[in-house]
FITORGU-962532 format. One line per field, with one value per residue (C-alpha): residue number from 1; chain; x, y, z. Coordinates in Angstrom, 2 decimals. Layout:
BEGIN
pos <- [NUM|...] .
unit <- [A|...] .
X <- [X|...] .
Y <- [Y|...] .
Z <- [Z|...] .
//
This chain:
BEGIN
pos <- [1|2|3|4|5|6|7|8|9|10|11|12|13|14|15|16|17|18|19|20|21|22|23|24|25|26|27|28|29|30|31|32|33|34|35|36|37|38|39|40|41|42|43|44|45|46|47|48|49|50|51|52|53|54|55|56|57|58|59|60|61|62|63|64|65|66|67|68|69|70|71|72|73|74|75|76|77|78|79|80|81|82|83|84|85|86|87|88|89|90|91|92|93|94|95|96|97|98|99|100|101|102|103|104|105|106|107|108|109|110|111|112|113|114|115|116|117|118|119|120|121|122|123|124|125|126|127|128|129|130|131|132|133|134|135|136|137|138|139|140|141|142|143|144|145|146|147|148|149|150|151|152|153|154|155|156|157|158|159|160|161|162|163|164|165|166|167|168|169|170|171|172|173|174|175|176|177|178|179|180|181|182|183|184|185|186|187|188|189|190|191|192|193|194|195|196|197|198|199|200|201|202|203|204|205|206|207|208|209|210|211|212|213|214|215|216|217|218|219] .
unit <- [A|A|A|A|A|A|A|A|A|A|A|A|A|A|A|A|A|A|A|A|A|A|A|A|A|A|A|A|A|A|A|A|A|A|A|A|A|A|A|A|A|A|A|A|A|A|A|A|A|A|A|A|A|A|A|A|A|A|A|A|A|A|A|A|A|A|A|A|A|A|A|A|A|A|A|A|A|A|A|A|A|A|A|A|A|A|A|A|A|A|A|A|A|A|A|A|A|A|A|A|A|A|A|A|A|A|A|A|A|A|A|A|A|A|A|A|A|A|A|A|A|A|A|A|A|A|A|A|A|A|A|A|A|A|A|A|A|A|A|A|A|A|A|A|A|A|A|A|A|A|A|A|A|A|A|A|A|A|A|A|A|A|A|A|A|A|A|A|A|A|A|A|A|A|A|A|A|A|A|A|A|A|A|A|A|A|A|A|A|A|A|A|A|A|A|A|A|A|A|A|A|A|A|A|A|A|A|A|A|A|A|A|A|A|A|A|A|A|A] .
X <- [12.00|13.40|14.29|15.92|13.60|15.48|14.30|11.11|10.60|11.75|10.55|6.57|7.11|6.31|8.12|9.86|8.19|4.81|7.44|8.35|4.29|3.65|6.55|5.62|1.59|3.29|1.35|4.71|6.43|10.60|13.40|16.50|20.27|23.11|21.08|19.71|15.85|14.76|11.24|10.07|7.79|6.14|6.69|3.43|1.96|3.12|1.57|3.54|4.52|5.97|7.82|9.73|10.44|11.83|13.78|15.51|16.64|17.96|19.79|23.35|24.99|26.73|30.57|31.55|33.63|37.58|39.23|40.70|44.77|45.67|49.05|49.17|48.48|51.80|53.74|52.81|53.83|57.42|57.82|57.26|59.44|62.50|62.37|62.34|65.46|67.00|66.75|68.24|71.12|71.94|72.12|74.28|76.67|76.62|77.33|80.27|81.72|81.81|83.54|86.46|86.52|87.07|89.57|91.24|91.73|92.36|95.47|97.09|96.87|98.34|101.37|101.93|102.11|104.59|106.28|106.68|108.32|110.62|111.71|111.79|113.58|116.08|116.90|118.07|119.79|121.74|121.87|123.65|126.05|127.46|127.90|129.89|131.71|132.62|133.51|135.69|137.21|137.92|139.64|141.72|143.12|143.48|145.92|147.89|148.96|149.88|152.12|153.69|155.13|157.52|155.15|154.34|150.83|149.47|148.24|144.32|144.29|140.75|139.50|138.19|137.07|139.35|140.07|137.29|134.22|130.97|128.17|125.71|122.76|124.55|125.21|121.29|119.99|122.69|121.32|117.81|116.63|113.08|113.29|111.22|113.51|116.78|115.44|115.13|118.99|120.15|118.42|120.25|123.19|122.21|121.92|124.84|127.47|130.07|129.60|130.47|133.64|131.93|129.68|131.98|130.46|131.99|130.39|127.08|127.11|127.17|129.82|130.12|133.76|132.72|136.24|137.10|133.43|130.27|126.83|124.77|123.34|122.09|119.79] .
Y <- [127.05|126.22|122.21|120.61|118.33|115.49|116.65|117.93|113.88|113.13|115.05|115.00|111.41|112.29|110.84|112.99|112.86|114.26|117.13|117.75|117.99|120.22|122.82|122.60|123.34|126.37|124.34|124.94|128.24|127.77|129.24|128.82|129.50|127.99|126.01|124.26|124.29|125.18|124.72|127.43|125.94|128.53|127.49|128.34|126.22|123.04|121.40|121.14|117.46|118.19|121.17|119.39|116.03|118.58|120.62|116.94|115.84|119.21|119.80|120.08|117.32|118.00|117.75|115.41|117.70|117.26|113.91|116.14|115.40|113.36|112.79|109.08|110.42|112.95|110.12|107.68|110.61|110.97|107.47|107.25|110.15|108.46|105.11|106.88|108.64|105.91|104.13|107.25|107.25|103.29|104.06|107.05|104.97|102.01|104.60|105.99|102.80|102.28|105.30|105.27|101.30|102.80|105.45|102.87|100.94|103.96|105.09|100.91|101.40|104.55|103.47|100.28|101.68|104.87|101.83|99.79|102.93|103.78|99.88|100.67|103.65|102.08|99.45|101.67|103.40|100.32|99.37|102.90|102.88|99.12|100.53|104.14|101.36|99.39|102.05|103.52|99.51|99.59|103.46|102.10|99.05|101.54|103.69|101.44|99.62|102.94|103.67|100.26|99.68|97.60|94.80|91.70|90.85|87.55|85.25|84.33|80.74|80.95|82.40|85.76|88.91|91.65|94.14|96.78|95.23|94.53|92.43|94.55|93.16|92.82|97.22|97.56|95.67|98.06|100.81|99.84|99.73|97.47|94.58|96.40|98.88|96.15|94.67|98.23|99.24|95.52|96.13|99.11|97.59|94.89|97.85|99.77|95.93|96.08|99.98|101.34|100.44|101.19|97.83|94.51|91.64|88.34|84.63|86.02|88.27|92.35|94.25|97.71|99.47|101.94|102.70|104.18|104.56|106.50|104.89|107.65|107.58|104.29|104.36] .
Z <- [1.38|-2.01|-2.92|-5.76|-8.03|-6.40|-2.59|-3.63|-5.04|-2.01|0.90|-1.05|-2.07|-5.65|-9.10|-10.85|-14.29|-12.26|-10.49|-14.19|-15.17|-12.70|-13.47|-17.14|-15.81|-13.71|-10.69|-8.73|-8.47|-9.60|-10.32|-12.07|-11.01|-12.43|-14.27|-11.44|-10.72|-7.69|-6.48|-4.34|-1.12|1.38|4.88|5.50|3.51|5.18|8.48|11.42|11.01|7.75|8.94|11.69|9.44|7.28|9.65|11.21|7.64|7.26|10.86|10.89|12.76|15.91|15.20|18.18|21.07|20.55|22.64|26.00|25.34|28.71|30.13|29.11|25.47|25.84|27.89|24.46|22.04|24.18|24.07|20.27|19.21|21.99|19.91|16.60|17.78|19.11|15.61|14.36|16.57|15.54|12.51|12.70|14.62|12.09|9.66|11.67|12.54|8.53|7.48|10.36|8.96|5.19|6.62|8.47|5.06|2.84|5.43|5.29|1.74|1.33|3.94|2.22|-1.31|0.25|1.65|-1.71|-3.41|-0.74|-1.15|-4.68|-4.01|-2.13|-4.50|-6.96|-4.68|-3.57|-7.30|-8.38|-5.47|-6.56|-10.19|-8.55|-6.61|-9.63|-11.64|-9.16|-8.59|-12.28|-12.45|-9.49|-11.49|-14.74|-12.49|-10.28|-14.12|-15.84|-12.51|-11.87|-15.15|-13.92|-11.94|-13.57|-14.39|-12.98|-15.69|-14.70|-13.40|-15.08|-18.50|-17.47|-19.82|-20.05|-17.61|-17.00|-19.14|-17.15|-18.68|-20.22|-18.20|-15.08|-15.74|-16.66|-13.41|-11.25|-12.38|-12.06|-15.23|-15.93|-18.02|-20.89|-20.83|-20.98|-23.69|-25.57|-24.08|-25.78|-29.14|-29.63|-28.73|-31.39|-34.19|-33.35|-32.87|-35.77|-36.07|-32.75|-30.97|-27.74|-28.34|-27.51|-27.63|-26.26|-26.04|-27.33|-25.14|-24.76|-22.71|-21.80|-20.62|-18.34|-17.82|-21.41|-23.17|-22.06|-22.83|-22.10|-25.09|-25.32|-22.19] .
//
């Protein structure tokens, strides 16, 4: 039997400064490995009481048997693993009930803003048709007075503009122009008044003639 100094101290009762005396006397047989003394002890040369105290502090302890798996313990383990999927399956649904919510919003969205441009869309539409209309109002008067020379023209009962000029705003909104881009439309007119024949101006205010000019160029 071989023992540490620490057992030997302990299983002989003995300090370890007289252990230590003893190996340096060569009174106990030792070796060395790992650098770790071991002291050698012959079986033989301990009484029986000694040999069994030994033998109990050294016995390997019985592992206790494994717990027998009954079926209350697998009823227990079912019952656990349903509730953890039920928890699961809540929140899958809370998280499916908030995505068809977000599609739901995404899809009002998207048909009220298709809805706001073909309102848009239909503005100008309504806006270019009037001008076409007054244009073709205004070529209608041009040609009825070059044909009936001979009629007499009714004198206004009211100051009005002369025949054929539209207000330059009242043009821009027909056509559906923004009222940045007005403003832009009316500061050329500004530059070009005086230089152009095209621009008339009357009360402070800018006319176009869409009946002999085109203003193509100035939008």
């Amino acid at each position: 039997m071989r023992f540490t100094i620490d057992e030997y101290a302990k299983t002989f009762k003995m300090s370890k400064e007289m252990i230590q005396n003893r190996l340096r006397t060569k009174r106990l047989n030792y070796i060395i490995e790992g650098g770790v003394t071991y002291i050698i002890v012959p079986r033989s040369s301990l009484d029986e009481a000694k040999r069994q105290e030994i033998s109990q502090e050294t016995k390997t302890p019985i592992a206790p048997a494994p717990q027998k798996t009954t079926v209350g313990m697998i009823i227990a383990l079912y019952q656990k693993e349903n509730q953890q999927l039920k928890l699961k399956i809540k929140e899958l649904e809370v998280k499916v009930d908030r995505l068809v919510n977000d599609k739901e919003q995404m899809l009002i969205a998207e048909r009220e803003r298709i809805e706001e441009i073909y309102a848009a869309k239909d503005e100008q539409l309504k806006n270019l048709l009037e001008v076409i209309n007054t244009k073709l109002l205004l070529s209608q008067n041009n040609n009825i007075h070059d044909v009936d020379i001979t009629a007499t023209p009714t004198p206004p009962t009211t100051p009005s503009l002369p025949s054929g000029l539209i207000e330059l705003k009242r043009y821009l909104k027909f056509i559906g122009m923004g009222s940045d881009e007005r403003k832009t439309v009316k500061r050329r007119f500004e530059l070009a008044y005086g230089s152009d024949i095209r621009v008339i101006q009357k009360e402070g205010e800018f006319y176009v003639d869409l009946s002999k000019y085109d203003y193509t160029d100035f939008l």
